[in-house]
Every structure is written in structure tokens, then in C-alpha cells.
PDB file of N, H, CA, C and O in Angstrom:
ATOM      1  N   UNK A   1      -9.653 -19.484  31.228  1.00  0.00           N
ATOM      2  CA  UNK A   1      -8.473 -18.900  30.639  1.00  0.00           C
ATOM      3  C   UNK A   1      -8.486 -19.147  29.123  1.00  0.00           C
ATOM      4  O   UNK A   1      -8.740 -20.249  28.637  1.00  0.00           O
ATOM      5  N   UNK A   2      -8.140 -17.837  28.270  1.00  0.00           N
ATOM      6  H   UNK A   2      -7.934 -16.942  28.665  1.00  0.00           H
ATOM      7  CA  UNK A   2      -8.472 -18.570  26.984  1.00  0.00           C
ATOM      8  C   UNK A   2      -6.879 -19.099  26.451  1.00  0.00           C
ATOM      9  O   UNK A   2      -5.867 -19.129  27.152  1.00  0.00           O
ATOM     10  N   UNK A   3      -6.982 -19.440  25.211  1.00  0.00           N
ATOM     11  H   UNK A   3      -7.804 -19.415  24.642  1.00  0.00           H
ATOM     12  CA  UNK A   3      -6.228 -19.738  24.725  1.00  0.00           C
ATOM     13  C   UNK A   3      -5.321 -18.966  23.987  1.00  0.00           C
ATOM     14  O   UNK A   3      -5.739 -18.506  22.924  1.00  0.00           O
ATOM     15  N   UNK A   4      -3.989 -18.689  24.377  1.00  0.00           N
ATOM     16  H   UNK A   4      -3.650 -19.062  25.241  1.00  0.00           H
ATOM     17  CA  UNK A   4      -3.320 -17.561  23.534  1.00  0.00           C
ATOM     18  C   UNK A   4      -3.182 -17.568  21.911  1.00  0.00           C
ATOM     19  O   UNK A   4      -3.193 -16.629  21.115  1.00  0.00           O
ATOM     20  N   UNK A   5      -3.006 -19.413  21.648  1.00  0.00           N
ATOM     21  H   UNK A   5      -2.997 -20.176  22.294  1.00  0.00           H
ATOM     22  CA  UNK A   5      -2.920 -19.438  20.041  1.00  0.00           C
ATOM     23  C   UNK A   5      -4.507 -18.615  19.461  1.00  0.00           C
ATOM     24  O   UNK A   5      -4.485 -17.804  18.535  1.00  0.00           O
ATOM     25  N   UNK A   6      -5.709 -18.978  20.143  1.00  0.00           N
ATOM     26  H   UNK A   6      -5.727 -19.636  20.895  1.00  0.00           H
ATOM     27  CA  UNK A   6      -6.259 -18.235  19.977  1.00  0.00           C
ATOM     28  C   UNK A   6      -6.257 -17.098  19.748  1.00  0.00           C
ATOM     29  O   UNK A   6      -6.350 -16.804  18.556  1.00  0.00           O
ATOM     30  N   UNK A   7      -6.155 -15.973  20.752  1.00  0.00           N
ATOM     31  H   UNK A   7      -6.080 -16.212  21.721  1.00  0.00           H
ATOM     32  CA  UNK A   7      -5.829 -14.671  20.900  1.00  0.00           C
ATOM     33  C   UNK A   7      -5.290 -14.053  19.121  1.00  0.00           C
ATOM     34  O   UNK A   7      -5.809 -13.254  18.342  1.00  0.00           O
ATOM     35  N   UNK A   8      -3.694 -15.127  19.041  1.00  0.00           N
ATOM     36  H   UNK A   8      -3.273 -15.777  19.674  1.00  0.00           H
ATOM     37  CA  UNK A   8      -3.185 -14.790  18.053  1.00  0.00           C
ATOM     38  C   UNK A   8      -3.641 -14.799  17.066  1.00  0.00           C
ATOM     39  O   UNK A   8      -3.669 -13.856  16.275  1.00  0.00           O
ATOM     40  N   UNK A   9      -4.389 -16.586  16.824  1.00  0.00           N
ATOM     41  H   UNK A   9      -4.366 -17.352  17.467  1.00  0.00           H
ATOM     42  CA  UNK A   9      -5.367 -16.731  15.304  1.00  0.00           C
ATOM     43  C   UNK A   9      -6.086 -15.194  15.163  1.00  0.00           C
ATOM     44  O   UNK A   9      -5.903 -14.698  14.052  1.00  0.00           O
ATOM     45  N   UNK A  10      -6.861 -14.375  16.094  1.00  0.00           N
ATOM     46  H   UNK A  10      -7.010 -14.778  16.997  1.00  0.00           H
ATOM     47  CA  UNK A  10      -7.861 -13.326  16.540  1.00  0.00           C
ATOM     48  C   UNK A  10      -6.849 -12.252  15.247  1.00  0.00           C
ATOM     49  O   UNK A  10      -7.067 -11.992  14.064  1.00  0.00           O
ATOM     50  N   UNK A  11      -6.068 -11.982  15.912  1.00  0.00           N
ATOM     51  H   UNK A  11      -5.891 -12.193  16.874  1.00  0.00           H
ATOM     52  CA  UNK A  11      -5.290 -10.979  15.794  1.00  0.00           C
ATOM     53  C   UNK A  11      -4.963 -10.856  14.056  1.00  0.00           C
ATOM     54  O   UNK A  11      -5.207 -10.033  13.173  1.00  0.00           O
ATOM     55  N   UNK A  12      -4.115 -12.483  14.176  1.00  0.00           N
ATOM     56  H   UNK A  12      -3.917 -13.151  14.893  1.00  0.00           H
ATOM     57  CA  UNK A  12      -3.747 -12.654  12.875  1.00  0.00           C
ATOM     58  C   UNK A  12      -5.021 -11.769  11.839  1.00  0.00           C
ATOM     59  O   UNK A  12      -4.804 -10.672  11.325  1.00  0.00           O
ATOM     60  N   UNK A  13      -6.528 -12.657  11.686  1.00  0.00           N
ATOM     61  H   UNK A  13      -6.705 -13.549  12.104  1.00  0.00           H
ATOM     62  CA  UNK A  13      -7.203 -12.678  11.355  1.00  0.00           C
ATOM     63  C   UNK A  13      -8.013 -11.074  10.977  1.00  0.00           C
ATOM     64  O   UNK A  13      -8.722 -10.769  10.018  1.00  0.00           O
ATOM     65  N   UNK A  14      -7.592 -10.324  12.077  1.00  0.00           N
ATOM     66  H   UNK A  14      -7.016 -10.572  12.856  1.00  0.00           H
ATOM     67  CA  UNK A  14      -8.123  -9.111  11.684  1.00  0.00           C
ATOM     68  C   UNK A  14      -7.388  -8.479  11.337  1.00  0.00           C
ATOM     69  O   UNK A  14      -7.960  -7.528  10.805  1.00  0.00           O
ATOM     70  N   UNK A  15      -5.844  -8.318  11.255  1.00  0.00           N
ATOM     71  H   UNK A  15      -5.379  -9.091  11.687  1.00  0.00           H
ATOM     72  CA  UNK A  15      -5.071  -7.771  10.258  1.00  0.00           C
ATOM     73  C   UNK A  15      -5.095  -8.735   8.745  1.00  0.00           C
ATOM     74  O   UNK A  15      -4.734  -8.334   7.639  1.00  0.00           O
ATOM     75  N   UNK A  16      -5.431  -9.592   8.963  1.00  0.00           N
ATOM     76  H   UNK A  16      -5.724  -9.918   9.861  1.00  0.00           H
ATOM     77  CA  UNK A  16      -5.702 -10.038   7.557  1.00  0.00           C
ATOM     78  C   UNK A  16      -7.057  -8.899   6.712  1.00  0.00           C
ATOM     79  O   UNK A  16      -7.056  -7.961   5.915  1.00  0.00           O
ATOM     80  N   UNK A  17      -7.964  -9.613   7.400  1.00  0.00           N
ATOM     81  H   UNK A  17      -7.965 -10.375   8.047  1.00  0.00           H
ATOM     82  CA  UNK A  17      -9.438  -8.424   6.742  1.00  0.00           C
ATOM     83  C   UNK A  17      -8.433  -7.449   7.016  1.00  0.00           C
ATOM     84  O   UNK A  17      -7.401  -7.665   6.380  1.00  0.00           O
ATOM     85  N   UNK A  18      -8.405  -6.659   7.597  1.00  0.00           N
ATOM     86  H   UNK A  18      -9.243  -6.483   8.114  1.00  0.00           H
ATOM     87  CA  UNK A  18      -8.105  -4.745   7.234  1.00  0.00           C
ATOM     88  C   UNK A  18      -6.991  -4.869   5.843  1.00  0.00           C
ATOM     89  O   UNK A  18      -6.989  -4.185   4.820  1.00  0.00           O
ATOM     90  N   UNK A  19      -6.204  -5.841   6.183  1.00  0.00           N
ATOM     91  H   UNK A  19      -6.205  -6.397   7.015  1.00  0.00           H
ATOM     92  CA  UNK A  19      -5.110  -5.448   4.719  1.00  0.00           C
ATOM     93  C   UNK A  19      -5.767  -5.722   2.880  1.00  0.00           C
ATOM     94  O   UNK A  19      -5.391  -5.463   1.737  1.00  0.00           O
ATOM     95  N   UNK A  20      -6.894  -6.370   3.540  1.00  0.00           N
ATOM     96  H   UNK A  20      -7.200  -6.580   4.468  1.00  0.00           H
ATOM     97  CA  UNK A  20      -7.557  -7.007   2.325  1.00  0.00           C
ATOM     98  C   UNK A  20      -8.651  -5.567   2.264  1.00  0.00           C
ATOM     99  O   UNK A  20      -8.239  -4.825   1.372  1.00  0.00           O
ATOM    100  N   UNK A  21      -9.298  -5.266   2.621  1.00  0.00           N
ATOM    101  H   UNK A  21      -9.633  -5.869   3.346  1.00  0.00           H
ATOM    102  CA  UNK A  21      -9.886  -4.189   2.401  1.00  0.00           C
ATOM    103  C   UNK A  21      -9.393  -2.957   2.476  1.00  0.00           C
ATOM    104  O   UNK A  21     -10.182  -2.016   2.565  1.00  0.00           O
ATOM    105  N   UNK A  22      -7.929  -2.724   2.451  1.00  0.00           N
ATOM    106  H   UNK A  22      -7.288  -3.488   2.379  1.00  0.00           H
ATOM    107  CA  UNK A  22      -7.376  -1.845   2.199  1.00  0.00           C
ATOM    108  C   UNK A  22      -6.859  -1.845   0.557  1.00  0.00           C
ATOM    109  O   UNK A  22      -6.799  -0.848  -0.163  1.00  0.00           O
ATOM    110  N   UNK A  23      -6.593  -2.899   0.275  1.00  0.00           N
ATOM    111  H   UNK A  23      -6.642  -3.709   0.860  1.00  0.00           H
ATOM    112  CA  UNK A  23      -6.090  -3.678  -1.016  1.00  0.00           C
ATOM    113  C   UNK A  23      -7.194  -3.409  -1.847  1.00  0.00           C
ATOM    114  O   UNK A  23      -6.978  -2.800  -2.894  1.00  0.00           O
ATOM    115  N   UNK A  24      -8.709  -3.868  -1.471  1.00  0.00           N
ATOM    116  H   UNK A  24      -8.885  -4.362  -0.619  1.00  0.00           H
ATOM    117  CA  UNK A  24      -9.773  -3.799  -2.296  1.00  0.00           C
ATOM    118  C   UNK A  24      -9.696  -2.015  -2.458  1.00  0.00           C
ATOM    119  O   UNK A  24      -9.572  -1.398  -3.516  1.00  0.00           O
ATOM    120  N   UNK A  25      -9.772  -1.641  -1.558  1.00  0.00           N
ATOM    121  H   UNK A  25      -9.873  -2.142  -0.699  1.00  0.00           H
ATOM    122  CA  UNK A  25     -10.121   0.444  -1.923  1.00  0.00           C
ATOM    123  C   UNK A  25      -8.893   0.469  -2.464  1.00  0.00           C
ATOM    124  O   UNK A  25      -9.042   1.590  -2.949  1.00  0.00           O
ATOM    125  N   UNK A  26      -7.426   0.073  -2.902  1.00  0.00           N
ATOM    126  H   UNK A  26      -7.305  -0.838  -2.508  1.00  0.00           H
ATOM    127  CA  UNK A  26      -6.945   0.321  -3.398  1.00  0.00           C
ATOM    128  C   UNK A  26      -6.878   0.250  -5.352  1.00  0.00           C
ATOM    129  O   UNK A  26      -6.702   1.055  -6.267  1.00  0.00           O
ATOM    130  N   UNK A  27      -7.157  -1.328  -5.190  1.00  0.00           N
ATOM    131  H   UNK A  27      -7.300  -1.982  -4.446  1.00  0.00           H
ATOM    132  CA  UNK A  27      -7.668  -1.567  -6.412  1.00  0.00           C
ATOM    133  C   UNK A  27      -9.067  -0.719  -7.102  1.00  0.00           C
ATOM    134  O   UNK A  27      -8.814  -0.379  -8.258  1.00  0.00           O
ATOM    135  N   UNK A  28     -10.017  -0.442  -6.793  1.00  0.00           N
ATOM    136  H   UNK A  28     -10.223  -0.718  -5.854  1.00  0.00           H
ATOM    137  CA  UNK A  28     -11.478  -0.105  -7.044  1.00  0.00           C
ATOM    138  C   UNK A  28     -10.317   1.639  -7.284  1.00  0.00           C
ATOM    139  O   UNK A  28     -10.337   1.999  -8.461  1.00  0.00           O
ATOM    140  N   UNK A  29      -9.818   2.179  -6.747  1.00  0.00           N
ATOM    141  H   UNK A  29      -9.802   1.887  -5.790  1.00  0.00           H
ATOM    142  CA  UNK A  29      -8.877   3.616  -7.351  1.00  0.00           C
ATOM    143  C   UNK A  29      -8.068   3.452  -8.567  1.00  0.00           C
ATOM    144  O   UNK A  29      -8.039   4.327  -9.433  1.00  0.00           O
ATOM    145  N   UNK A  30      -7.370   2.288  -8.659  1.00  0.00           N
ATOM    146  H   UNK A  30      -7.393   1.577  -7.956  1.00  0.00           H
ATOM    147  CA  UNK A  30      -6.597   1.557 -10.005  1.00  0.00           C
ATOM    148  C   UNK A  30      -7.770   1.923 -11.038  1.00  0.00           C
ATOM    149  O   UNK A  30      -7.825   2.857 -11.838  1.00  0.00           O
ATOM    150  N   UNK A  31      -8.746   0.837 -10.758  1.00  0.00           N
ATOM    151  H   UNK A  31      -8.701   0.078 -10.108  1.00  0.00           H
ATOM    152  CA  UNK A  31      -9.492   0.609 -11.737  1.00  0.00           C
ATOM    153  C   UNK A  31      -9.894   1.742 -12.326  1.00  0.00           C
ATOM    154  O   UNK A  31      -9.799   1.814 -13.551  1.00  0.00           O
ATOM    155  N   UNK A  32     -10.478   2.969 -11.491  1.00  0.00           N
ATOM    156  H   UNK A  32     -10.554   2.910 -10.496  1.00  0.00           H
ATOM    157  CA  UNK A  32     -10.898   4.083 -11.669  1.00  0.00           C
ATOM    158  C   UNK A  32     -10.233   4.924 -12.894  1.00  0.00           C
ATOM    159  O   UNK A  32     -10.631   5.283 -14.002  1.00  0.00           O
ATOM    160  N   UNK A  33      -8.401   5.134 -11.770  1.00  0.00           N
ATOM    161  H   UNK A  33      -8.078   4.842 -10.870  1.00  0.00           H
ATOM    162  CA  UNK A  33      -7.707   5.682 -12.976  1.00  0.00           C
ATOM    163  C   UNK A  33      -7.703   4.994 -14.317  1.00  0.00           C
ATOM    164  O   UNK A  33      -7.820   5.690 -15.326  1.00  0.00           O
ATOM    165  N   UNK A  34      -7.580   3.684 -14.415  1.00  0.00           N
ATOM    166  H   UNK A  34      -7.485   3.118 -13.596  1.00  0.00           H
ATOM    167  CA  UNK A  34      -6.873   3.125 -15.638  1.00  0.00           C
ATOM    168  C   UNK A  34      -8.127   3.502 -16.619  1.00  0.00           C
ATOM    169  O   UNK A  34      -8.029   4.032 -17.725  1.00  0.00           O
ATOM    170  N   UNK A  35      -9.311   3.110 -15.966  1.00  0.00           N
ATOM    171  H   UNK A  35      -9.391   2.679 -15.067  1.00  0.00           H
ATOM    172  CA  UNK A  35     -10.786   3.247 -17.673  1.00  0.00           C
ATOM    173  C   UNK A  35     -10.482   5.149 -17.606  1.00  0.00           C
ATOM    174  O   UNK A  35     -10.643   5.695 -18.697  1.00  0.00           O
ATOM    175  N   UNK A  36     -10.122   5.984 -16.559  1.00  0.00           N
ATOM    176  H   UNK A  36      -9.991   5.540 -15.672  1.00  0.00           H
ATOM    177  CA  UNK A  36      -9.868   7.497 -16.990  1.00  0.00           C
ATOM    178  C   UNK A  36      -8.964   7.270 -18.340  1.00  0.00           C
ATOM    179  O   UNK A  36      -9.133   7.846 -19.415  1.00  0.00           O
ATOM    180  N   UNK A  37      -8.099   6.426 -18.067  1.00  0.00           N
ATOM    181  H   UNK A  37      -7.962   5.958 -17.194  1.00  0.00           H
ATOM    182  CA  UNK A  37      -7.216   6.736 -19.148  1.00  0.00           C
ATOM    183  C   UNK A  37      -6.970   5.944 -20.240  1.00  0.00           C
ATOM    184  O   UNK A  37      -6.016   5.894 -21.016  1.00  0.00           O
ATOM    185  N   UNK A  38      -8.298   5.155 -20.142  1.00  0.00           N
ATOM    186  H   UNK A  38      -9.074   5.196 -19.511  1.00  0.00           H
ATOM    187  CA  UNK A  38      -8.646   4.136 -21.304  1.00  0.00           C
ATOM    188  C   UNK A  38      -9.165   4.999 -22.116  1.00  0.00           C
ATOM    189  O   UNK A  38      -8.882   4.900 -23.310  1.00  0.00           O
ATOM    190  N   UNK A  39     -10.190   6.218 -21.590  1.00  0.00           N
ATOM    191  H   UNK A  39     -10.420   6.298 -20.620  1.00  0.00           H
ATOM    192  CA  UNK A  39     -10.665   7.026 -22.361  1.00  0.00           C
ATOM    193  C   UNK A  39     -10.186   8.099 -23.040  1.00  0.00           C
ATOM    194  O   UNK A  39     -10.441   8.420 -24.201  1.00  0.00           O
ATOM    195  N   UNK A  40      -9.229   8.828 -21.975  1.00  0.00           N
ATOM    196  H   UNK A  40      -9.023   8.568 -21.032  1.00  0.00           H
ATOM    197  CA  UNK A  40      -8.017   9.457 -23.497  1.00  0.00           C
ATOM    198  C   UNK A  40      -7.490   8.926 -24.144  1.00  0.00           C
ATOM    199  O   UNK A  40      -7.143   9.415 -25.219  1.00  0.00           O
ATOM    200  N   UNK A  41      -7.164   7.578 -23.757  1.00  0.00           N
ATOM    201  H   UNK A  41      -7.446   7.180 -22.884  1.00  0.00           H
ATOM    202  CA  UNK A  41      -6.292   6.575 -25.126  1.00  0.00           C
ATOM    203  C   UNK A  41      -7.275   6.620 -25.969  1.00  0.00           C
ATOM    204  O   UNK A  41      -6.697   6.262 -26.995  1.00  0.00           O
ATOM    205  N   UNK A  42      -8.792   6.883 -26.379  1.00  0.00           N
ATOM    206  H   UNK A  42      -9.261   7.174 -25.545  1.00  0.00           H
ATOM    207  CA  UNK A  42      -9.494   6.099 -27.162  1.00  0.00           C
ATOM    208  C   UNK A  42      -9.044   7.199 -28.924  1.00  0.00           C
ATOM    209  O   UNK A  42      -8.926   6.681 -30.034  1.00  0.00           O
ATOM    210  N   UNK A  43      -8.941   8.210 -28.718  1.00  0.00           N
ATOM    211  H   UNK A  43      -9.037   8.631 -27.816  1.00  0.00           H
ATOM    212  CA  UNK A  43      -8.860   9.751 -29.648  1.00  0.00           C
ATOM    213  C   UNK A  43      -7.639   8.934 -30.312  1.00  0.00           C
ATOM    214  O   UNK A  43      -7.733   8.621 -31.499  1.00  0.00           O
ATOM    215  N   UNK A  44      -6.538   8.595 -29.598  1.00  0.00           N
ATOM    216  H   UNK A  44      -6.461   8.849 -28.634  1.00  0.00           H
ATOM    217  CA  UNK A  44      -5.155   8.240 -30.503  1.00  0.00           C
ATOM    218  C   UNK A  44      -5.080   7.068 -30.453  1.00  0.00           C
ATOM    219  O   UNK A  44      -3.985   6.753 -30.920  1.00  0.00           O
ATOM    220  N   UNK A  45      -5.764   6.001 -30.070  1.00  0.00           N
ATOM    221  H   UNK A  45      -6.654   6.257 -29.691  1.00  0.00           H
ATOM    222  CA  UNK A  45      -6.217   4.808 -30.908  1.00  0.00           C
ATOM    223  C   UNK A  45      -7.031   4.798 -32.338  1.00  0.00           C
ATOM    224  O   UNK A  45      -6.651   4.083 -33.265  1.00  0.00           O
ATOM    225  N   UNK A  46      -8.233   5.690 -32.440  1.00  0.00           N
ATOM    226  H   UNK A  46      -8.542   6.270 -31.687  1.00  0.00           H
ATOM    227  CA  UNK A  46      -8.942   6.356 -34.136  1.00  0.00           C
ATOM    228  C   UNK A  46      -7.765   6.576 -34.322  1.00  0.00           C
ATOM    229  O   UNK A  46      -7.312   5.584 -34.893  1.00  0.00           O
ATOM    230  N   UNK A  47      -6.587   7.701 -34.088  1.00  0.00           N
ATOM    231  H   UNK A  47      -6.955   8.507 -33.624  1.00  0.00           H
ATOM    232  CA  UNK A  47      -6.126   8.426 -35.013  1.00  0.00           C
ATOM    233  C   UNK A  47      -4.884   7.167 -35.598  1.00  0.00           C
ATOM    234  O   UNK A  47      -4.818   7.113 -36.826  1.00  0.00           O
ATOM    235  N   UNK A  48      -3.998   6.255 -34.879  1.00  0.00           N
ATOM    236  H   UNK A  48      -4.051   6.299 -33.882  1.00  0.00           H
ATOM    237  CA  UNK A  48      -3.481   5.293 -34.692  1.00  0.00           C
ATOM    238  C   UNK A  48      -3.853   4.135 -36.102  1.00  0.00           C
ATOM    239  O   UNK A  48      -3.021   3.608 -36.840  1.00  0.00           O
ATOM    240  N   UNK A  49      -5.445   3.976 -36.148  1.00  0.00           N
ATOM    241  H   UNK A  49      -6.121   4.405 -35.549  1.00  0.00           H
ATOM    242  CA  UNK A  49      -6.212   3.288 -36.769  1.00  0.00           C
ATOM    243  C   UNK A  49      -6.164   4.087 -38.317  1.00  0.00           C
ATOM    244  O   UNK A  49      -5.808   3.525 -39.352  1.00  0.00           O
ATOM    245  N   UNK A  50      -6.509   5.207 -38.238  1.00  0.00           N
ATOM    246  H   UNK A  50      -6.798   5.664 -37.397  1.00  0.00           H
ATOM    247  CA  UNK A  50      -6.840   5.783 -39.724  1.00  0.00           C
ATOM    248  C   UNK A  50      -5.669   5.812 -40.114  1.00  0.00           C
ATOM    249  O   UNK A  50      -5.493   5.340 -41.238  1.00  0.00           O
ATOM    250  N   UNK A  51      -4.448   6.353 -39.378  1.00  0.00           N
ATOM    251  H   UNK A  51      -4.591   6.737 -38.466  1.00  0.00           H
ATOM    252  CA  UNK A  51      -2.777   6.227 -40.069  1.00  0.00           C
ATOM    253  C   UNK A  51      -2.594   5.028 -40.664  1.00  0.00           C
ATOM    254  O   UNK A  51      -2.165   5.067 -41.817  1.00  0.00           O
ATOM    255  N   UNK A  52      -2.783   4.086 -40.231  1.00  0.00           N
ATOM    256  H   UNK A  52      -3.131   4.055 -39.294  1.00  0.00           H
ATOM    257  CA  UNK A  52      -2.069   2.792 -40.214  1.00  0.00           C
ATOM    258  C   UNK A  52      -3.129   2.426 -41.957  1.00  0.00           C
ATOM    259  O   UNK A  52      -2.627   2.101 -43.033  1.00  0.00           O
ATOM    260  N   UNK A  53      -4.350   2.595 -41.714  1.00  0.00           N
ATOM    261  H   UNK A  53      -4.758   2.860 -40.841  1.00  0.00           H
ATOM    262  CA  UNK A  53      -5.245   2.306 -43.260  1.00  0.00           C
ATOM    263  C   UNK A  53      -4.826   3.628 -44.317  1.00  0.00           C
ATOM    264  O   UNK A  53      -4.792   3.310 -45.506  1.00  0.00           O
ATOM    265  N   UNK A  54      -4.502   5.094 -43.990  1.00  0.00           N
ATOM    266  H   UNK A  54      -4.529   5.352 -43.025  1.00  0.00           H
ATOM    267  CA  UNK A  54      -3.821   5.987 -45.447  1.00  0.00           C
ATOM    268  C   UNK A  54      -2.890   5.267 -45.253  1.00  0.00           C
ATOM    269  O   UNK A  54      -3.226   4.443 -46.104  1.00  0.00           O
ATOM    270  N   UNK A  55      -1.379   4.588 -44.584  1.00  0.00           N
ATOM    271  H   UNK A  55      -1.106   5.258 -43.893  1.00  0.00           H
ATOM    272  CA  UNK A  55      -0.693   4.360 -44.920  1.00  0.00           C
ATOM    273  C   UNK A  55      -0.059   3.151 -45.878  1.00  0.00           C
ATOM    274  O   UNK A  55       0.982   3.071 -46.531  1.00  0.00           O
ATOM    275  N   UNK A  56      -1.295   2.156 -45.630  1.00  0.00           N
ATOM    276  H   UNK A  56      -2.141   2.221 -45.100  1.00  0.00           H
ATOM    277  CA  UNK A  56      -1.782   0.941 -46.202  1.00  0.00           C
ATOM    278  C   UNK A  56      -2.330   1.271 -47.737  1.00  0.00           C
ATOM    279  O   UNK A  56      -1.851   0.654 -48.688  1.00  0.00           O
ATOM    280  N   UNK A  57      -3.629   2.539 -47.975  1.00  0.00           N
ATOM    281  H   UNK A  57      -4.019   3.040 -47.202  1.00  0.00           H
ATOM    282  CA  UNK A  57      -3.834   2.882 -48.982  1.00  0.00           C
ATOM    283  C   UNK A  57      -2.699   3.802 -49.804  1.00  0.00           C
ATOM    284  O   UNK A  57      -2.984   4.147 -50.951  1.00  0.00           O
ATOM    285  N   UNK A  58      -1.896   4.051 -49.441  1.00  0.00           N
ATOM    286  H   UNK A  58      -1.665   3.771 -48.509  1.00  0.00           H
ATOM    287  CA  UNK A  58      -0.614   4.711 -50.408  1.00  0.00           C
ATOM    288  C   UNK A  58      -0.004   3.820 -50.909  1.00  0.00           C
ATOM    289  O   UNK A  58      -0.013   3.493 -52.096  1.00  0.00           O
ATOM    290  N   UNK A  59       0.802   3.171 -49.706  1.00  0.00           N
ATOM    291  H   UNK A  59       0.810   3.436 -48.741  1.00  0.00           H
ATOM    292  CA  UNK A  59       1.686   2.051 -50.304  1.00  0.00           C
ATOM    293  C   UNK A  59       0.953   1.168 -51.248  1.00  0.00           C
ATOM    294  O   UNK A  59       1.766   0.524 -51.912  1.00  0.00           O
ATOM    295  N   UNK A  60      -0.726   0.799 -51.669  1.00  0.00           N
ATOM    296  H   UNK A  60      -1.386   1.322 -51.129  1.00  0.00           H
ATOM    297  CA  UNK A  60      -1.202  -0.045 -52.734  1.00  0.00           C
ATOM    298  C   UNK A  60      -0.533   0.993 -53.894  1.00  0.00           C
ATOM    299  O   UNK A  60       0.372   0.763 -54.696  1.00  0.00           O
ATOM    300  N   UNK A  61      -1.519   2.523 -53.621  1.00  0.00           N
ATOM    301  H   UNK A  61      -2.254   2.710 -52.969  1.00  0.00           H
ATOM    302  CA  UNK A  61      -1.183   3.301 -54.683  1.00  0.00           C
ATOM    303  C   UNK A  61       0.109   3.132 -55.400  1.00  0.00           C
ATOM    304  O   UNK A  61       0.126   2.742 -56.568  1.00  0.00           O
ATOM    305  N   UNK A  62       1.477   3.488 -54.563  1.00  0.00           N
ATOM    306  H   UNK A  62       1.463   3.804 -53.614  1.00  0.00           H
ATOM    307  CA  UNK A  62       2.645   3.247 -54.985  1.00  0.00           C
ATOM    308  C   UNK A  62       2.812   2.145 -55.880  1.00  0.00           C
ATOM    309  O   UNK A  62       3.233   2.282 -57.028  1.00  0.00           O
ATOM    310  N   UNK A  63       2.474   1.009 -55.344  1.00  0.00           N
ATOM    311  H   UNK A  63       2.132   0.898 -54.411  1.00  0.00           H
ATOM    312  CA  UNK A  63       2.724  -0.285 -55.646  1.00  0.00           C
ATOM    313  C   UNK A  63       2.116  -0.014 -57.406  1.00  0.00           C
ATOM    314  O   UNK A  63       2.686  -0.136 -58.490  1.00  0.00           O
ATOM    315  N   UNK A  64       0.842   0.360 -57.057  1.00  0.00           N
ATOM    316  H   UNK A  64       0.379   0.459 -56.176  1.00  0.00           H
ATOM    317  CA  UNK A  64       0.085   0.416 -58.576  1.00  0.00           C
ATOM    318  C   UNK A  64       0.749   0.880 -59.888  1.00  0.00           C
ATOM    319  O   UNK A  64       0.846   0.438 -61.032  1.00  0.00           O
ATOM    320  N   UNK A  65       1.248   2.194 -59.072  1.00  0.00           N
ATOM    321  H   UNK A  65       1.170   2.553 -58.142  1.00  0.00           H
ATOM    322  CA  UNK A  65       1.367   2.876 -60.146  1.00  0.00           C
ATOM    323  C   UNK A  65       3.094   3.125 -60.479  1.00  0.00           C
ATOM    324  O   UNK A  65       3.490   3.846 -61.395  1.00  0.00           O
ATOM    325  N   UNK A  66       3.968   2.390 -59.561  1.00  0.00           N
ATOM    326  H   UNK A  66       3.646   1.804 -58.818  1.00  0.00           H
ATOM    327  CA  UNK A  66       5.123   1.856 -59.797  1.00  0.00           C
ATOM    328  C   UNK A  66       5.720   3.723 -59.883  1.00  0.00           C
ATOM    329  O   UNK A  66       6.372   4.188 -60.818  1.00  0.00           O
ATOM    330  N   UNK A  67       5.273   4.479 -58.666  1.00  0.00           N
ATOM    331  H   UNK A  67       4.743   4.101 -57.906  1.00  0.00           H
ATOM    332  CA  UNK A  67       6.171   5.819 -58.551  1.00  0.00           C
ATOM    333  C   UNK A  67       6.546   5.920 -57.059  1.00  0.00           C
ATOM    334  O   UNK A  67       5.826   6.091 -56.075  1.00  0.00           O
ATOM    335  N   UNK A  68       7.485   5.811 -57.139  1.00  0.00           N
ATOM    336  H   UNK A  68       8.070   5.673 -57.938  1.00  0.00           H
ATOM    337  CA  UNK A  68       7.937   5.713 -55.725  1.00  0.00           C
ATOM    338  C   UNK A  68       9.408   6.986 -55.536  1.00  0.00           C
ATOM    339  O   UNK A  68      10.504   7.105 -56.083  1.00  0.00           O
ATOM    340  N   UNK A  69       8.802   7.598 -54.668  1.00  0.00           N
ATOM    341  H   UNK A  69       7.911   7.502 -54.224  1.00  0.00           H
ATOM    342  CA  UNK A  69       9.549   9.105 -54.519  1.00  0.00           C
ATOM    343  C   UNK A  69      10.837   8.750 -53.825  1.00  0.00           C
ATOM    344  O   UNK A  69      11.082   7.953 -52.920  1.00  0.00           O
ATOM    345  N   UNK A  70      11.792   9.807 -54.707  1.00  0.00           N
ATOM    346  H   UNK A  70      11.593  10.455 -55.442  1.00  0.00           H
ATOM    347  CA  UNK A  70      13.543   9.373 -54.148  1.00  0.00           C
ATOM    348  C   UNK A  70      13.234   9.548 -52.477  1.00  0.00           C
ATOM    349  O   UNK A  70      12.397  10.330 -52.028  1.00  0.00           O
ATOM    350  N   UNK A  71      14.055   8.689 -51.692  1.00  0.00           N
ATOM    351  H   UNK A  71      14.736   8.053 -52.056  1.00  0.00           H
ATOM    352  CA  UNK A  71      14.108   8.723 -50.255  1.00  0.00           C
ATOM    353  C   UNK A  71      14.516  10.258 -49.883  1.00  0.00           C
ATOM    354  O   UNK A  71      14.950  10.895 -50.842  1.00  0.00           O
ATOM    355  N   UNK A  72      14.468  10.706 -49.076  1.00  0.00           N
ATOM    356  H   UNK A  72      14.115  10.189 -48.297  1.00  0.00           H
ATOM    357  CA  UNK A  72      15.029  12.483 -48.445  1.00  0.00           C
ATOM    358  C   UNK A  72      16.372  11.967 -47.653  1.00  0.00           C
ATOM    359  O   UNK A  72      17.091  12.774 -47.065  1.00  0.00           O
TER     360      UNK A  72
END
């Protein structure tokens, strides 16, 4: 006769694995999407980058040349 705690440990145990390898194919799809959309982020990260340095090179300009345009 076996043992029912057995049986259960059994049971427990293989709904454990299936939820974990359901979890893993879930994640490995995450991952998938997120670098998809690491890679359209990459275009407005450059563009992000070059704003941020003209906007850095004006404001020296300004600074330099002490002309600073009435606010709108």
C-alpha cells in the first residue's frame, strides 16, 4: 500500500515543474518582446542624445555671447 503523503508529495511536485515551465516559456516571450522594443527605443535614444548635446551647445553659445532671446 503506498503512502498517500506520498501520492501528494507526487502530485504536489508535478504541478510544481509544469507551473515552472510554464513561467520559463513565459518569460523567454517577455524577453523576446522587451530586446523587440529595446530596438525601437534605440532611434529615440540617438535622437534623445543629440538634443540634449545642441541643447547644451546653445545654452554655452548664449552664455558666451550674453544674447538671450525675450521669452514667447
Amino acid at each position: 500500500m503506498e503512502n498517500p503523503h506520498d501520492q501528494q508529495h507526487k502530485a504536489l511536485l508535478n504541478r510544481i515543474a509544469a507551473n515552472v515551465g510554464k513561467l520559463n516559456t513565459t518569460v523567454k516571450e517577455l524577453n523576446t518582446r522587451v530586446e523587440a522594443m529595446n530596438k525601437k527605443n534605440k532611434d529615440i535614444a540617438a535622437l534623445a542624445h543629440t538634443w540634449s548635446a545642441y541643447n547644451a551647445s546653445v545654452n554655452i553659445h548664449l552664455e558666451s555671447t550674453k544674447h538671450f532671446p525675450e521669452p514667447l
